[in-house]
KERORO-593134 format. One record per residue (C-alpha): y, z, x; residue number from 1. Coordinates in steps of 0.02 Angstrom, whole numbers, plus 50000, padded with zeros to 5 digits. Each point is the difference from the previous one (the first is absolute). Example, Ala and Ser with C-alpha at 12.3 -4.5 7.8 and 13.67 -1.06 7.14 Angstrom:
<tortors>
v: 49775; w: 50390; u: 50615; n: 1
v: 50172; w: 49967; u: 50069; n: 2
</tortors>
This chain:
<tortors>
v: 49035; w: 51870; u: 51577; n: 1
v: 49873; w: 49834; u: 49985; n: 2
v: 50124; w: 49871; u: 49972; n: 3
v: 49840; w: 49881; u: 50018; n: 4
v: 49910; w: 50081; u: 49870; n: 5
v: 50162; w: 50011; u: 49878; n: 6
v: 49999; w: 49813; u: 50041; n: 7
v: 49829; w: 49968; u: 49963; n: 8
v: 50012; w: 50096; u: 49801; n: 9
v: 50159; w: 49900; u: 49947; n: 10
v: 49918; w: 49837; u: 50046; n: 11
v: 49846; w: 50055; u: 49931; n: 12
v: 50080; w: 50072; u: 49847; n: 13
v: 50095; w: 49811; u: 49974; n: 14
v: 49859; w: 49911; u: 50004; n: 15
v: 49906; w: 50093; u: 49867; n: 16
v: 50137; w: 49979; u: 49885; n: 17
v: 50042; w: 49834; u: 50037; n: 18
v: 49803; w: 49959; u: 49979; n: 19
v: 50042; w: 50102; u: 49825; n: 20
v: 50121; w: 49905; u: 49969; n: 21
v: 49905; w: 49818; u: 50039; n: 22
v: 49850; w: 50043; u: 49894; n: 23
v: 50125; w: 50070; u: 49839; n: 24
v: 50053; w: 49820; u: 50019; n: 25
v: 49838; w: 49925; u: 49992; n: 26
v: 49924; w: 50095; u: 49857; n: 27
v: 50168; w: 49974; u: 49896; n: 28
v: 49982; w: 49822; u: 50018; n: 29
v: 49808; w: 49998; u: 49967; n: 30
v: 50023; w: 50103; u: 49821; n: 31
v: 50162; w: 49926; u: 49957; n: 32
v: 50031; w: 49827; u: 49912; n: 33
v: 50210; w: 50024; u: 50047; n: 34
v: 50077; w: 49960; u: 50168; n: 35
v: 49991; w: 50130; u: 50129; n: 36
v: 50173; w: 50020; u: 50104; n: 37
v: 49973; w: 50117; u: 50143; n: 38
v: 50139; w: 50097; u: 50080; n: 39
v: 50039; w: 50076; u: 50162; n: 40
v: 50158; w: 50111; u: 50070; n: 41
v: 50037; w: 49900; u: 50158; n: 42
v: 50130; w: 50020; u: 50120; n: 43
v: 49966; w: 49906; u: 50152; n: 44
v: 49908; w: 49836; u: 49974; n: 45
v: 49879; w: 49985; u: 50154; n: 46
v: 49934; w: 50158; u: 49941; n: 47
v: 49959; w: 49949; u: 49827; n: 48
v: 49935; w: 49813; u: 50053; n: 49
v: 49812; w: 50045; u: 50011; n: 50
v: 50008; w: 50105; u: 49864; n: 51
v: 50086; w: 49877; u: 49884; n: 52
v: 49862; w: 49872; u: 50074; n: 53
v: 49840; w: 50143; u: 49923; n: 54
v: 50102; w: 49990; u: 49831; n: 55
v: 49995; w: 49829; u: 49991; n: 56
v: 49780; w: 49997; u: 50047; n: 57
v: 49986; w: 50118; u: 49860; n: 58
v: 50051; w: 49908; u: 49879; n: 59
v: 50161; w: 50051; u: 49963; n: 60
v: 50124; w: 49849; u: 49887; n: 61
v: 50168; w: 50051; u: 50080; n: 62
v: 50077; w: 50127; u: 50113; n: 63
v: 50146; w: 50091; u: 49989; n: 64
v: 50082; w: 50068; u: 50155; n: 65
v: 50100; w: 50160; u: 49932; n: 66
v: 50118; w: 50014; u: 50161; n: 67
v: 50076; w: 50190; u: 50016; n: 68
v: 50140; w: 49974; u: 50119; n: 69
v: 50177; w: 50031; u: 50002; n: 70
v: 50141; w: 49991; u: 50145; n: 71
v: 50034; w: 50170; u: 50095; n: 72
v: 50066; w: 49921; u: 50165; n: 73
v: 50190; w: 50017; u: 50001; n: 74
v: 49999; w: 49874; u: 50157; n: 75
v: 49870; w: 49887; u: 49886; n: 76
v: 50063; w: 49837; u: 49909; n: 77
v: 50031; w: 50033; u: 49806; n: 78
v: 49861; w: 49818; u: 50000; n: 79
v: 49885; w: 50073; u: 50098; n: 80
v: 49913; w: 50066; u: 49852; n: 81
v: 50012; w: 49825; u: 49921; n: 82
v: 49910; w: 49938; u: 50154; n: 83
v: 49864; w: 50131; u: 49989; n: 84
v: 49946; w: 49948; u: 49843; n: 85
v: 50000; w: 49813; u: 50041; n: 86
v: 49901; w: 50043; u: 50149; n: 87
v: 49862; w: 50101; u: 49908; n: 88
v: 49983; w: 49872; u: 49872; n: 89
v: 49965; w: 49849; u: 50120; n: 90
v: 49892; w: 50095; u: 50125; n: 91
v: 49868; w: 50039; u: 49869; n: 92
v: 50020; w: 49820; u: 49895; n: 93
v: 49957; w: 49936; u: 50148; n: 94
v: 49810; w: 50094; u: 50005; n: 95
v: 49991; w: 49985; u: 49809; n: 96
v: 49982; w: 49877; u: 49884; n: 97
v: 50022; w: 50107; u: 49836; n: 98
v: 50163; w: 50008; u: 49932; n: 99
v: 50114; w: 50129; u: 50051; n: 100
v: 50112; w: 50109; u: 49911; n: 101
v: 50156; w: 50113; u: 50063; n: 102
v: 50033; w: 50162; u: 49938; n: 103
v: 50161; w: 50015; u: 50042; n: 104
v: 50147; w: 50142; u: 50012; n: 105
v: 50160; w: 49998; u: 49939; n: 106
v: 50110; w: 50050; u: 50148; n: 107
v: 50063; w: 49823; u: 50027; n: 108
v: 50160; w: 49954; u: 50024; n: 109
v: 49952; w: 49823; u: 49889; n: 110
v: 49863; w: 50036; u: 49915; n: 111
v: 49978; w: 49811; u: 49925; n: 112
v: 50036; w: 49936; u: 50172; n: 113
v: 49847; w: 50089; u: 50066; n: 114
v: 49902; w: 49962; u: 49854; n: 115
v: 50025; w: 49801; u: 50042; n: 116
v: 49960; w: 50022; u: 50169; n: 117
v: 49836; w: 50061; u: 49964; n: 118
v: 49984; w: 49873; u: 49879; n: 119
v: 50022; w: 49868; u: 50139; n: 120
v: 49886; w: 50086; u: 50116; n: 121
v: 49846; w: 49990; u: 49887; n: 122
v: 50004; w: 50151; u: 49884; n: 123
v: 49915; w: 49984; u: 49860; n: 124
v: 50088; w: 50132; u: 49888; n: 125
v: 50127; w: 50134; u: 50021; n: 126
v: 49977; w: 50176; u: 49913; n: 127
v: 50180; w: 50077; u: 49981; n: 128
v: 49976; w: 50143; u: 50065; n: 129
v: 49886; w: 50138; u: 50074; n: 130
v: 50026; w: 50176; u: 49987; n: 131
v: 50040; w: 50081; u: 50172; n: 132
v: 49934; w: 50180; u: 50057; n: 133
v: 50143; w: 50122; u: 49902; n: 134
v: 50051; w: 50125; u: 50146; n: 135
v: 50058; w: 50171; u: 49936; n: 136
v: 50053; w: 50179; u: 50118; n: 137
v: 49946; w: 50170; u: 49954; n: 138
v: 50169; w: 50075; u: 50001; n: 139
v: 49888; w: 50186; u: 50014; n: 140
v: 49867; w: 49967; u: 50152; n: 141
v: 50129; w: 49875; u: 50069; n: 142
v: 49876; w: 49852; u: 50024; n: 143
v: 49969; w: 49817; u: 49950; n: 144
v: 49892; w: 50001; u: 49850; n: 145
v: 49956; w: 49835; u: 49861; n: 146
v: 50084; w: 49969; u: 49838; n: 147
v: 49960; w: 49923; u: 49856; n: 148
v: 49844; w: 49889; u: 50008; n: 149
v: 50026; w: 49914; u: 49837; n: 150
v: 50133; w: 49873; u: 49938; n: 151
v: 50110; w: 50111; u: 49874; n: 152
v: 50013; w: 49910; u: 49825; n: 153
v: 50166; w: 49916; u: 49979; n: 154
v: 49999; w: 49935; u: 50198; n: 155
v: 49966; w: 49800; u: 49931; n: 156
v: 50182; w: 49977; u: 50034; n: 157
v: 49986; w: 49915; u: 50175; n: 158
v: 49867; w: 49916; u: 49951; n: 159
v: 50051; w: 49906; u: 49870; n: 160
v: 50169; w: 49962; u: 50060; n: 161
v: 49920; w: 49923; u: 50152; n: 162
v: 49844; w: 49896; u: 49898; n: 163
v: 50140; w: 49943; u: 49891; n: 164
v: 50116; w: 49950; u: 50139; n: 165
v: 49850; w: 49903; u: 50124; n: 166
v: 49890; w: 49918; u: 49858; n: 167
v: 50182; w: 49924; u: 49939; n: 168
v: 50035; w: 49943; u: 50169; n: 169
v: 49816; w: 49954; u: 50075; n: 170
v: 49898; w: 49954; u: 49854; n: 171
v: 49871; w: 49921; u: 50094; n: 172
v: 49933; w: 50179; u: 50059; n: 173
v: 49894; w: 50103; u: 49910; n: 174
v: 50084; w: 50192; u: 50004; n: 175
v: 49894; w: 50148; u: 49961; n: 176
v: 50107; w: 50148; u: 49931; n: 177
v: 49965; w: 50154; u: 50056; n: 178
v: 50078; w: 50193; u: 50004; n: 179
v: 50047; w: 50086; u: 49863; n: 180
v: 49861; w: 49909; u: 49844; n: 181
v: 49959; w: 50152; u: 49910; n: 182
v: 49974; w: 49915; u: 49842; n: 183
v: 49963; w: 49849; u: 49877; n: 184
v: 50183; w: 49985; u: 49970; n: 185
v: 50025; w: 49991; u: 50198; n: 186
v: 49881; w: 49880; u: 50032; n: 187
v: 50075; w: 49872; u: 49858; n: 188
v: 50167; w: 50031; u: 50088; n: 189
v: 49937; w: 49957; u: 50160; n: 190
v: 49929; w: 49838; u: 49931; n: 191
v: 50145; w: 49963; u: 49905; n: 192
v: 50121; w: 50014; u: 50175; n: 193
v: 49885; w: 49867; u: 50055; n: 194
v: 49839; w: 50066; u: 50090; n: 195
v: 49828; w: 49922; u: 49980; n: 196
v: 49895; w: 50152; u: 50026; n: 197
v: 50056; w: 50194; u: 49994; n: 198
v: 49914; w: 50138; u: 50129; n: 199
v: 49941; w: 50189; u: 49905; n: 200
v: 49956; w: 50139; u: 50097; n: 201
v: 50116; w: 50171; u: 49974; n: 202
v: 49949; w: 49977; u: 49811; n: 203
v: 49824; w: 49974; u: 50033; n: 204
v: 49976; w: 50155; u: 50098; n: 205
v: 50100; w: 50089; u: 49878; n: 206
v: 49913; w: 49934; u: 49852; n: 207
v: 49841; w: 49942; u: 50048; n: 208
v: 49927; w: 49837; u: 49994; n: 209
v: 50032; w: 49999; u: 49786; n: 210
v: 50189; w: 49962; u: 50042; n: 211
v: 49936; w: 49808; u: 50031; n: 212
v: 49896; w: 49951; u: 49807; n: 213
v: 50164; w: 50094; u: 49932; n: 214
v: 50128; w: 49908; u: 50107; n: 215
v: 49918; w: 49824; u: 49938; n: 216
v: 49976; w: 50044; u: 49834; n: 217
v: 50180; w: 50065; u: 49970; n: 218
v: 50063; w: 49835; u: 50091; n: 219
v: 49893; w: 49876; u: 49902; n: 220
v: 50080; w: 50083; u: 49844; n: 221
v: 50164; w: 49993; u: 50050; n: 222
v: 49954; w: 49797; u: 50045; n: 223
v: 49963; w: 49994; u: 49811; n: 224
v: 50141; w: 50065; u: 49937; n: 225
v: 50115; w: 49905; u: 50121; n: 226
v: 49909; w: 49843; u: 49924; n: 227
v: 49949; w: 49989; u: 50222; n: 228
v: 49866; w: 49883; u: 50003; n: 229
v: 49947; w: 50038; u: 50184; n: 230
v: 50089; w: 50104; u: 50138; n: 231
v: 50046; w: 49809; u: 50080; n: 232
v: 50116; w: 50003; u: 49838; n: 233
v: 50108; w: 50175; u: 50052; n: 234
v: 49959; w: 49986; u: 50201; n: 235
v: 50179; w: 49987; u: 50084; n: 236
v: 50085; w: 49991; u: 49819; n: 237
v: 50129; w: 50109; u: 50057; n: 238
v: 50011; w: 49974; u: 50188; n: 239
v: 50174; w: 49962; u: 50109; n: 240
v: 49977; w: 49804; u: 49951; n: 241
v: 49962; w: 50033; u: 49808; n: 242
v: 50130; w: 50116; u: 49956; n: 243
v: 50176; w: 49971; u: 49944; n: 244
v: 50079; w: 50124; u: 50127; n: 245
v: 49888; w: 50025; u: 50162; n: 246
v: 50144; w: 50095; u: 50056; n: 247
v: 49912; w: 50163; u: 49891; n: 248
v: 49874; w: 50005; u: 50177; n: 249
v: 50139; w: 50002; u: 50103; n: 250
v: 50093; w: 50140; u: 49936; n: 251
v: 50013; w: 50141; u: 50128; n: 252
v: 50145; w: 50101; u: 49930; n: 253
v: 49911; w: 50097; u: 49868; n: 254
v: 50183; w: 50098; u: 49967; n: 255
v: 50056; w: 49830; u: 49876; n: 256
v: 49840; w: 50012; u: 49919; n: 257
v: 50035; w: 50175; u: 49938; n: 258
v: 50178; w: 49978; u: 49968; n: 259
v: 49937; w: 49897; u: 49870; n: 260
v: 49873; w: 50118; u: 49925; n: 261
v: 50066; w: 50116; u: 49851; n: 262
</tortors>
């Protein structure tokens, strides 16, 4: 009934978080000796400018833009996604001066095609992928309702094929896996496709904060006993450049790779 007044809570209800947000950012980077990468869900880039801008004053080392957005339009051009990104990503470099990271999806039609093109527009990074809202449907009160909120151990396949495929192809990226890291053995596999950095966050609400010591320690021992001196010595070992047959991430028919299974 006070469409002025609904108006007036939303914005007012924004900018407290936001000003949450902004000051989590500060303190973090006041008590903490490692980088601080902030991160925001953005979707059209004039509305994220000035807020990328207040990231930036508080001290924040890098930004990553994680863009939820897919095509819907059936009268849309399959690129037109492609161009969103692009567009996002220069609007706010062009306010910043941090670098900036893109948290990208996988509903691409060439993944490694978009990944260059963001390369060559100024990203900084790429973290393959995000983890989009999981719609479900009561099929008893006959309504829309959410699904799972967490990855779902054994979902790393995507993302390794894809870190495999674009750090053999665009090695002068840095790729940050992410979806589906449950665990120390997850994380090495990441690193071993060929990503510089790997992204927790189902597995820390799961576990708790404990998962990370445990994670490192089960990885440096591992290190030892693969005589690794540093993770520069496995990093991209086994990515679509380093491997005898890249063609194992290209496989799609999964029917010949249980024919051959006893």
């Amino acid at each position: 009934d006070y469409p002025e007044a609904a108006d007036y809570i939303r914005s007012y209800v924004e900018s407290n978080q936001i000003n949450d947000y902004l000051n989590l950012i500060y303190e973090s980077k006041r008590q903490c000796s490692i980088p601080v990468i902030a991160s925001i869900n953005c979707y059209k880039a004039d509305t994220w400018i000035n807020f990328a801008k207040q990231i930036e004053i508080s001290g924040a080392n890098a930004l990553e833009l994680n863009i939820f957005s897919i095509d819907t339009n059936p009268h849309e051009d399959s690129n037109q996604l492609e161009k969103r990104y692009i567009e996002i990503l220069r609007k706010v470099k062009e306010h910043v001066h941090i670098p900036v990271i893109i948290k990208m999806g996988k509903f691409f039609e060439n993944i490694p095609s978009v990944v260059y093109k963001l390369y060559a527009n100024g990203a900084a990074a790429v973290v393959l992928f995000n983890r989009f809202y999981q719609p479900d449907i009561n099929i008893h009160s006959l309504q829309m309702t959410s699904g799972t909120v967490f990855s779902q151990d054994g979902s790393l396949g995507d993302t390794l094929r894809w870190t495999a495929i674009v750090s053999g192809s665009i090695p002068q990226i840095d790729l940050a896996a992410s979806t589906g890291v449950h665990d120390w053995e997850d994380v090495i596999k990441c690193i071993l496709a060929g990503s510089t950095t790997v992204q927790l966050c189902s597995t820390v609400y799961q576990h708790g904060y404990e998962i990370i010591p445990l994670i490192l320690n089960n990885m440096t021992e591992w290190m030892n006993t693969m005589n690794f001196q540093d993770i520069a010595a496995f990093k991209g070992k086994l990515n679509h450049a380093h491997i005898p047959d890249p063609t194992v991430y290209e496989r799609v028919q999964f029917m010949k790779y249980f024919s051959n299974r006893d």
